[in-house]
C-alpha positions as CSV (number, residue, x, y, z in Angstrom):
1,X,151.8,111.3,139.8
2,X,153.7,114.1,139.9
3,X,157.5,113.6,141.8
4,X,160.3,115.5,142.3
5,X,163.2,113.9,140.8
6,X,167.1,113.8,142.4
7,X,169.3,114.2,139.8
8,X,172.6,114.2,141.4
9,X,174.6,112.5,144.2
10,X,175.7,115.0,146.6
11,X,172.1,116.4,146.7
12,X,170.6,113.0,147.4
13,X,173.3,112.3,150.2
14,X,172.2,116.1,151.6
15,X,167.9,115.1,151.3
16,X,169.0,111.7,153.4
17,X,170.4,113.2,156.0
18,X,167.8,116.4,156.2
19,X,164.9,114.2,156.0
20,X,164.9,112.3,158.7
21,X,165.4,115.6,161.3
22,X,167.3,114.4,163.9
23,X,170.1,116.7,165.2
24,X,172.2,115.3,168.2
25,X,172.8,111.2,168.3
26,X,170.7,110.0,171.1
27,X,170.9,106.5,171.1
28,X,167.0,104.6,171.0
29,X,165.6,102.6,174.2
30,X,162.6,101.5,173.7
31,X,160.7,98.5,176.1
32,X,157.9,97.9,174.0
33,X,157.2,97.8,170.1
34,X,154.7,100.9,169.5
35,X,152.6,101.4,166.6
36,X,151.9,104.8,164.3
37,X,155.1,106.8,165.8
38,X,158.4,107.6,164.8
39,X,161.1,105.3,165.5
40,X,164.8,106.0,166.7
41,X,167.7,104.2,165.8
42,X,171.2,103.7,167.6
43,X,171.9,107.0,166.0
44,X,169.1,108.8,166.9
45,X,167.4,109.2,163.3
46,X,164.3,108.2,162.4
47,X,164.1,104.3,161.1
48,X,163.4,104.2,157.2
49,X,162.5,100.6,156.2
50,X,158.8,100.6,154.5
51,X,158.0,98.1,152.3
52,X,160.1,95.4,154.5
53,X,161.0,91.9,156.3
54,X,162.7,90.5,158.7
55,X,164.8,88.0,158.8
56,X,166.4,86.0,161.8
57,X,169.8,84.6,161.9
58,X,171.0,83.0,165.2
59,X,169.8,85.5,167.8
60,X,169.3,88.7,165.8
61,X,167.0,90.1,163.8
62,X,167.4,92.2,160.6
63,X,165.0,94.3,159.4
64,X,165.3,95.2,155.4
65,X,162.9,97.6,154.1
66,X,163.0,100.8,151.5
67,X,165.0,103.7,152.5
68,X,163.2,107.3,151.4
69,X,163.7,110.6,151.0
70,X,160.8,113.5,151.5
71,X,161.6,114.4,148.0
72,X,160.1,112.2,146.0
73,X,159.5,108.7,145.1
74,X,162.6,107.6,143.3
75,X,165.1,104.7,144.2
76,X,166.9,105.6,147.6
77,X,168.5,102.6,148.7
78,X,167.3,99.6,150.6
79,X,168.3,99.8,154.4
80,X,169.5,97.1,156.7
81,X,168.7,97.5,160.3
82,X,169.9,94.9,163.4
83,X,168.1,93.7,167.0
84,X,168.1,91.6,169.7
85,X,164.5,92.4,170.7
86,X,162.7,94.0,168.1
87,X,162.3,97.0,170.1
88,X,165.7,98.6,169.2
89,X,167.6,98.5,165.6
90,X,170.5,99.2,164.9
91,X,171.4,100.7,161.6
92,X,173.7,98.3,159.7
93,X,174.3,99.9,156.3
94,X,172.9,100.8,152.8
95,X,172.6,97.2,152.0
96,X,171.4,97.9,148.4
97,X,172.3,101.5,147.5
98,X,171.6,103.9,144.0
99,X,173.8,102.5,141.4
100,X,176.1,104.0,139.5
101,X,173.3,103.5,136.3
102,X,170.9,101.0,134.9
103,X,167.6,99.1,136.6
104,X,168.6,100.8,140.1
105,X,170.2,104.1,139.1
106,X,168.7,107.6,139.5
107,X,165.6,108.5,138.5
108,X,164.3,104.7,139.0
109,X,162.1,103.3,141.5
110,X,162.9,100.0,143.9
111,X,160.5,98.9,146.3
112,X,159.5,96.3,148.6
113,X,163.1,94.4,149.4
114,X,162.6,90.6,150.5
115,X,165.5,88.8,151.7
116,X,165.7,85.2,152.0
117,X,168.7,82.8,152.9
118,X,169.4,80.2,150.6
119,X,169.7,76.3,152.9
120,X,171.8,75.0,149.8
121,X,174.2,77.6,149.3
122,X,174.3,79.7,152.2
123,X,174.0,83.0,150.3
124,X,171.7,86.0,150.9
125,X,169.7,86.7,148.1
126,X,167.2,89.8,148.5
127,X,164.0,90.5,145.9
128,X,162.4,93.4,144.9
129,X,160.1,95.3,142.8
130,X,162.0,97.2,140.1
131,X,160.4,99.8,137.8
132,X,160.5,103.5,136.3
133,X,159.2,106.3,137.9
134,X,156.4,106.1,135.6
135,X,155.4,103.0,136.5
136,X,155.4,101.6,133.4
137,X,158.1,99.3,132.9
138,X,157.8,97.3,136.6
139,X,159.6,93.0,137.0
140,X,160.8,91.9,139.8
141,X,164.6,91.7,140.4
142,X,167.2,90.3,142.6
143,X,170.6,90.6,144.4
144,X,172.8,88.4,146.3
145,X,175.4,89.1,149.3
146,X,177.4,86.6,151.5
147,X,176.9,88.6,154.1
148,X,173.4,89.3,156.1
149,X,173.7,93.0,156.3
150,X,175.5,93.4,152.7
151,X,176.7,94.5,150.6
152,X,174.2,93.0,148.2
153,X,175.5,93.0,144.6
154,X,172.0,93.5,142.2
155,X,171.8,90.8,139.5
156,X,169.0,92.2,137.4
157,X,165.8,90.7,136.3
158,X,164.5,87.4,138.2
159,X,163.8,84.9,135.5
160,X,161.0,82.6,134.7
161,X,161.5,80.4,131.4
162,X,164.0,82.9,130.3
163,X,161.8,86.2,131.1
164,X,161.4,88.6,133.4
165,X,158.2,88.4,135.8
166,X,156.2,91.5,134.9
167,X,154.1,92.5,138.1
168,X,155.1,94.8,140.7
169,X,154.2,94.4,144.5
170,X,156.1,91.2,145.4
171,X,156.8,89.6,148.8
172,X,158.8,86.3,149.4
173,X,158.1,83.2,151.6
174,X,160.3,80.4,153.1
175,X,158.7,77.1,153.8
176,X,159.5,74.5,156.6
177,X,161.4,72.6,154.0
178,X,163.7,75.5,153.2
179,X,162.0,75.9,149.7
180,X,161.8,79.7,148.9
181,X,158.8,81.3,147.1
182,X,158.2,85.0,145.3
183,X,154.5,86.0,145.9
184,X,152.9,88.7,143.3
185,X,150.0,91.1,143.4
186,X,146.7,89.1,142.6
187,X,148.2,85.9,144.1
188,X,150.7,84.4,141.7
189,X,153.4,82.1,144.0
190,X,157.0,81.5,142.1
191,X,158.9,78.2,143.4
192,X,162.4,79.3,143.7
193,X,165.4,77.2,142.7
194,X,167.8,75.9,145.7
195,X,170.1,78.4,145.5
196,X,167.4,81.1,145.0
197,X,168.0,82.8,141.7
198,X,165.7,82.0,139.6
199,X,162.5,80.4,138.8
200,X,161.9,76.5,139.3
201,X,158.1,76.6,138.7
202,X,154.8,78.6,139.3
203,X,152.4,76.6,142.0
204,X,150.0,79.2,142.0
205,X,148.3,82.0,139.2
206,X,146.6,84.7,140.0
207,X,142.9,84.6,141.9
208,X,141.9,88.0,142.2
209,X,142.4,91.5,141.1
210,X,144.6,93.8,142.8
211,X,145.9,91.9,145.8
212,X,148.7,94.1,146.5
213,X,151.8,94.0,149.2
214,X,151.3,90.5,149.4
215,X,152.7,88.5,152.5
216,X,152.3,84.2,153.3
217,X,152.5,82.6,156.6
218,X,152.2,78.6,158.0
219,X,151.1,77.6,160.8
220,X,150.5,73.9,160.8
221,X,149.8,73.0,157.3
222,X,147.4,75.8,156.9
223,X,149.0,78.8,154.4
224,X,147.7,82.1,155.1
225,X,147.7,84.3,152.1
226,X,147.3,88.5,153.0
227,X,146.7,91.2,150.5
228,X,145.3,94.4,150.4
229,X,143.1,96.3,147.8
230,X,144.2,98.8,145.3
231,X,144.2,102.1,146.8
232,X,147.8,103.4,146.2
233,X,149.2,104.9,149.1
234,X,145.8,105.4,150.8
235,X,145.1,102.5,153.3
236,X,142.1,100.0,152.9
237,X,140.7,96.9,154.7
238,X,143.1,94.4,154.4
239,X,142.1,90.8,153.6
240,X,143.5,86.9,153.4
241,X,142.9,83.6,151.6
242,X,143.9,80.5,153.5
243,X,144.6,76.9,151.6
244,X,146.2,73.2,152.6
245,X,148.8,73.9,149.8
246,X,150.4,76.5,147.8
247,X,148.9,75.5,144.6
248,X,145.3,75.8,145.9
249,X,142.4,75.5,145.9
250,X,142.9,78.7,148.0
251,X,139.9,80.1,150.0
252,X,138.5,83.7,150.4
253,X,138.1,84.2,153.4
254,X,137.9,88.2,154.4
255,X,139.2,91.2,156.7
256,X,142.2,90.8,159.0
257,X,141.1,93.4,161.0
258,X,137.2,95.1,162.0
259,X,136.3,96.7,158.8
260,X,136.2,100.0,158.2
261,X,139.6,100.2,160.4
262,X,141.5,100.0,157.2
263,X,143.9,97.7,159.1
264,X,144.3,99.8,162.0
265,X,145.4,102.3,158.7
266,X,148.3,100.1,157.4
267,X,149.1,98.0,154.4
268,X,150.5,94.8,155.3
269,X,153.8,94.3,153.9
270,X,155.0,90.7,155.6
271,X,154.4,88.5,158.6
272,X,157.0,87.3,161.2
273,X,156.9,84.3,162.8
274,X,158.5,84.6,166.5
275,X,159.0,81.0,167.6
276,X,159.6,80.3,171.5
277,X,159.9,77.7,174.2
278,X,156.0,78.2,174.5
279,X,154.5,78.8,171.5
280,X,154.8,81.2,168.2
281,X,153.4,84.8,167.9
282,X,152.9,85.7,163.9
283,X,153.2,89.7,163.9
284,X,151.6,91.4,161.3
285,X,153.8,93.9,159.6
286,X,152.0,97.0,158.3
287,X,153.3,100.3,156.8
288,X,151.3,103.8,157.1
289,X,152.5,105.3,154.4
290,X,152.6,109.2,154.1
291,X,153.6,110.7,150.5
292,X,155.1,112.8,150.0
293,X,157.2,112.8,153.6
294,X,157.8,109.0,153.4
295,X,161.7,109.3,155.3
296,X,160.0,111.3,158.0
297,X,156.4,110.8,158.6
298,X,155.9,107.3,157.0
299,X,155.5,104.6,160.4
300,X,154.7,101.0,161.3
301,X,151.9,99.0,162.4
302,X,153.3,95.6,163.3
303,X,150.9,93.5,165.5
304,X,150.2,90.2,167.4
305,X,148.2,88.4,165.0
306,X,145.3,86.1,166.5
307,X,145.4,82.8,164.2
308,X,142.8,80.1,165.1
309,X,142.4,77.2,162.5
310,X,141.1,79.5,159.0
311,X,140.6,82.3,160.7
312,X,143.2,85.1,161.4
313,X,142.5,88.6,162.7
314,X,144.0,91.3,164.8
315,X,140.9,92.4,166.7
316,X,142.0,95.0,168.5
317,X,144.9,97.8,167.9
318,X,148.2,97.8,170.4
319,X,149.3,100.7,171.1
320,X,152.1,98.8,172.9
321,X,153.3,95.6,173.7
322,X,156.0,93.1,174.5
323,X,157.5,90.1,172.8
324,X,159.6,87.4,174.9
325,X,161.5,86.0,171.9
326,X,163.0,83.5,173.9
327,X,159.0,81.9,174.7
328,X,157.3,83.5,171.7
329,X,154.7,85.3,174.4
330,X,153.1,88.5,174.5
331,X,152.1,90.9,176.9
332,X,150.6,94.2,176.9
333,X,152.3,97.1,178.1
334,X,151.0,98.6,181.8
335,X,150.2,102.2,182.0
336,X,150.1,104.4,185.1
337,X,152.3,107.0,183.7
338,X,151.6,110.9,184.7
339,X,149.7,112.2,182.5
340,X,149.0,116.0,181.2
341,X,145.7,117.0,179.9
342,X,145.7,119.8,177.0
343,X,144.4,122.2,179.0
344,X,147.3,122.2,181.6
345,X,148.5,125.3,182.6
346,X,152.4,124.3,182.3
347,X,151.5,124.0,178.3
348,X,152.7,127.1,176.5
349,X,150.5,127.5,173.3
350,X,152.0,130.5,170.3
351,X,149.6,131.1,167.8
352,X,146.4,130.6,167.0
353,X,144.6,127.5,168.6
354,X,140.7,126.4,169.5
355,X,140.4,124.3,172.6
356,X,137.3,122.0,172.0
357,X,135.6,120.1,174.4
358,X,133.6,117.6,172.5
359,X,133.0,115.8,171.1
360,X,136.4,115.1,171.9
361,X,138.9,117.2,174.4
362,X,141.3,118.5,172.5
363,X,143.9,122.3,171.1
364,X,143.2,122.4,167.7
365,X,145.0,124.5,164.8
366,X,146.0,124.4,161.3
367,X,147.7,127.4,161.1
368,X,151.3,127.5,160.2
369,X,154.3,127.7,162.5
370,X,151.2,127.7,165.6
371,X,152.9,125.9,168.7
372,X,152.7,124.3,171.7
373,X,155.8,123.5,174.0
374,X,155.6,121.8,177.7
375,X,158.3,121.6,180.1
376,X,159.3,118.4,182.0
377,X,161.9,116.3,183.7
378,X,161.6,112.7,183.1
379,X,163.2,110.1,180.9
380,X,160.4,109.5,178.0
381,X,157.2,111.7,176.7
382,X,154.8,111.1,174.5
383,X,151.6,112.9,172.9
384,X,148.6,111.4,171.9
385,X,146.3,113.3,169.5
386,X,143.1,113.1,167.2
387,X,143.8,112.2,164.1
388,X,141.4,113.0,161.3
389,X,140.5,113.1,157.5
390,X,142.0,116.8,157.6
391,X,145.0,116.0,159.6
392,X,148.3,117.3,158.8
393,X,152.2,117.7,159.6
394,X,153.5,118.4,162.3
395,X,157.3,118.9,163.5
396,X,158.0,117.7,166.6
397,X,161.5,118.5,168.4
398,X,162.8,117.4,172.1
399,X,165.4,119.9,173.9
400,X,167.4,119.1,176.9
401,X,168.6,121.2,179.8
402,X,171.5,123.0,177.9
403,X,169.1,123.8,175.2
404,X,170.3,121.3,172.5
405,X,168.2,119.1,170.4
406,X,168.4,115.6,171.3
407,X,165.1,114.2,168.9
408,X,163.3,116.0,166.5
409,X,161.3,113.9,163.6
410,X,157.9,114.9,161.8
411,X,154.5,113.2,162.4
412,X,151.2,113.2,160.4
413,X,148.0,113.5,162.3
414,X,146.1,112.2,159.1
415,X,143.5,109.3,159.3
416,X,140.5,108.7,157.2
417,X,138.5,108.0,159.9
418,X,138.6,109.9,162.7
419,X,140.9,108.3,166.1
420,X,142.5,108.7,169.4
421,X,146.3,107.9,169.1
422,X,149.7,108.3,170.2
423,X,151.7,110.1,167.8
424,X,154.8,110.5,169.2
425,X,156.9,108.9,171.6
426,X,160.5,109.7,172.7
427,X,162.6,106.4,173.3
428,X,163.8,106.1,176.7
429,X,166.5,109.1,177.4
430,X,168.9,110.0,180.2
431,X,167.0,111.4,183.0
432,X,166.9,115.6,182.9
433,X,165.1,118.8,182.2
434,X,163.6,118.8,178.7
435,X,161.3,121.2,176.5
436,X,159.0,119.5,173.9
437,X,157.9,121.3,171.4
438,X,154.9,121.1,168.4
439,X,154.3,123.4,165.5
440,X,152.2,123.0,162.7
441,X,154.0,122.9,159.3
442,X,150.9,123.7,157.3
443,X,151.5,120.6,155.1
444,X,150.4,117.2,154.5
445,X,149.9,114.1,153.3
446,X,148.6,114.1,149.4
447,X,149.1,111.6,146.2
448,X,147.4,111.6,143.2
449,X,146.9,109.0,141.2
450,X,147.4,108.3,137.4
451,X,144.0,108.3,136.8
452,X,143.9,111.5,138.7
453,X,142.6,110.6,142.3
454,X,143.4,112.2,144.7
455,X,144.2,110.7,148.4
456,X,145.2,112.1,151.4
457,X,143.8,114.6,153.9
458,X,141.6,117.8,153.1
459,X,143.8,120.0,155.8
460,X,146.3,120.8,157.7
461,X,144.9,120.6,161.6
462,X,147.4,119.8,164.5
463,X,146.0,118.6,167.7
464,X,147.0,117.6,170.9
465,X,144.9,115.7,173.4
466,X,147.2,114.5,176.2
467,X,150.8,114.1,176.8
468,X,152.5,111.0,179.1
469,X,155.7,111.9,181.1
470,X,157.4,108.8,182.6
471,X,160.2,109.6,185.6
């Protein structure tokens, strides 16, 4: 794979920031968790936390996961986000940055942070993929912090009989007891030591090839086990074993979601158990990545999973929905917003653009810097589009009244298969006269592979179906 690589500090400081294309701080209120959009943090950038988990201590939630840049894949930091209602975060710090030199420095690659409390000595210890940019020299490694959001002080190489575990996608597990586990691609599970740092035994060797992102739940005494295939970047149909015990005998037993979904196009990454007065929701936790533009284009597909005895599925995709946290319940979110067709006279199109009637109602166009702008008043849009095997970038930017930029991110209209979605939507904002704008970049989402594959989509089309104002 060929990557850009940063090679010094200030530049890397100067990608973060342009990356994630936010210009004024506009504070995120969001009532619902969406799926496949952008997401706005207290400061008004785009969250960047692939790869993640969350843990919960007392009332709050912190969400770890890989910070990016759009110039590459190299090591960017791991990012600590905070909230009260998983709808909102709060950016809490670099917990992990770039260091100075060595496993984590420039020019390496860290992915997939786990963190993990330790019951006997209180300490934070967070786990993660380590490797060179090749791929070619991947363990998994560790770090350790007395505090929750950091900073976390990397140890080096997690240790099993005196050497380094040599796998790469990793994911972590805390059982009922407080024992803590590292999971590997292909199903190896590591029994942690009780304060976390190394290795105490392996309960479980590998049962399959490939097996990546892997992710373990309980509910009950029933372990769920979920993987996906190896496809890089590209999403596939994710799937999950389920056994009585961590050391086996652990059963196939096949897709979490309809197949040929390709998990609602996301790669699981961990699951979150939300326990409540009246029961627990497990939420899937999916990435949709998009390589190159990871910090700006890359979102999340986190979902209410449906667990029933062996069988575990997410059978149909939420665009939106609500989580009481206090009585682990769901709800879906109501619509009866106003919507605007894309054939609405108050749209603006500049450019070049088809309007298509079927088979599906949509503005079409792949030509660069082509546009499309509406004017509103309200407190929240959003645009749904078709998304398709030749879908590309587009930039998307919100400007108020006194002609400032209040949001602005980038979002990829890519999907193998060919689906209605929501795109983009705008967190909650203070009530006025606003002018969204779309252009095409002429750009998108492409990886190729070491075995020279390539993935990603064959164009560069834009489209725009519908927009949703709400007052």
């Amino acid at each position: 794979m060929k990557r850009t690589l940063i090679r010094d500090w200030p530049l890397f400081i100067i990608l973060m920031v342009i990356s994630h294309f936010s210009v004024a701080q506009t504070p995120a209120r969001y009532h619902a968790i969406h799926s496949g959009i952008p997401w706005f943090d207290n400061r008004g950038l785009v969250v960047s936390a692939h790869g993640a988990n969350i843990v919960k201590d007392k009332d709050t939630y912190y969400l770890f996961g890989e910070a990016h840049t759009d110039a590459g894949n190299a090591f960017a930091g791991f990012n600590c986000y905070s909230s009260k209602d998983l709808y909102n975060w709060r950016f809490e710090s670099i917990a992990l940055p770039v260091q100075a030199a060595g496993d984590l420095g420039l020019d390496t690659v860290g992915e997939r942070p786990k963190v993990m409390k330790s019951p006997s000595t209180g300490e934070y210890v967070m786990f993660m993929h380590v490797d060179a940019l090749d791929y070619k020299n991947q363990f998994v490694g560790y770090a350790t912090s007395k505090n929750i959001t950091g900073p976390y002080t990397y140890r080096g190489p997690l240790l099993n009989q005196g050497k380094p575990i040599k796998k790469w996608d990793m994911g972590s597990f805390q059982d009922k007891d407080g024992a803590g586990y590292v999971l590997l691609h292909g199903g190896d599970i590591y029994k942690l030591t009780d304060d976390y740092t190394s290795v105490s035994e392996q309960v479980n060797q590998a049962m399959t090839p490939g097996f990546e992102s892997p992710a373990l739940f309980r509910k009950d005494d029933m372990y769920y086990f979920l993987g996906s295939d190896l496809t890089g970047w590209e999403r596939n149909d994710n799937y999950y074993f389920t056994a009585t015990s961590l050391k086996g005998p652990w059963t196939r037993r096949g897709f979490i979601a309809p197949e040929g979904t390709l998990t609602w196009n996301s790669q699981v990454t961990f699951v979150l158990p939300i326990e409540g007065s009246q029961g627990t929701t497990y939420m899937f936790m999916g990435d949709r990545w998009s390589f190159p533009r990871q910090a700006s284009a890359a979102t999340y597909v986190w979902q209410a999973l449906t667990v029933d005895g062996a069988s575990i599925s997410i059978p149909h995709y939420q665009q939106a929905w609500q989580i009481d946290s206090k009585t682990g319940t769901t709800t879906p979110v109501v619509g009866g917003k106003h919507f605007i067709s894309n054939t609405d006279k108050s749209i603006v199109y500049t450019g070049t653009w088809q309007h298509e009637t079927t088979p599906f109602a949509q503005s079409i166009s792949d030509v660069k810097d082509a546009a499309f702008s509406v004017k509103f008043s309200g407190r929240q849009i959003g645009v749904y589009s078709l998304a398709t095997p030749d879908g590309g970038y587009a930039r998307v930017s919100l400007r108020n009244s006194k002609g400032e930029t209040v949001l602005s991110s980038i979002v990829d209209m890519y999907s193998k298969y060919p689906v209605s979605t929501l795109k983009f939507m705008s967190p909650l904002i203070p009530k006025d006269s606003y002018t969204l704008t779309v252009s095409v970049l002429r750009e998108h989402w492409s990886w190729t592979s070491k075995k020279k594959i390539v993935s990603g989509s064959s164009g560069y089309a834009v489209s725009l179906e519908k927009m949703v104002v709400s007052d």
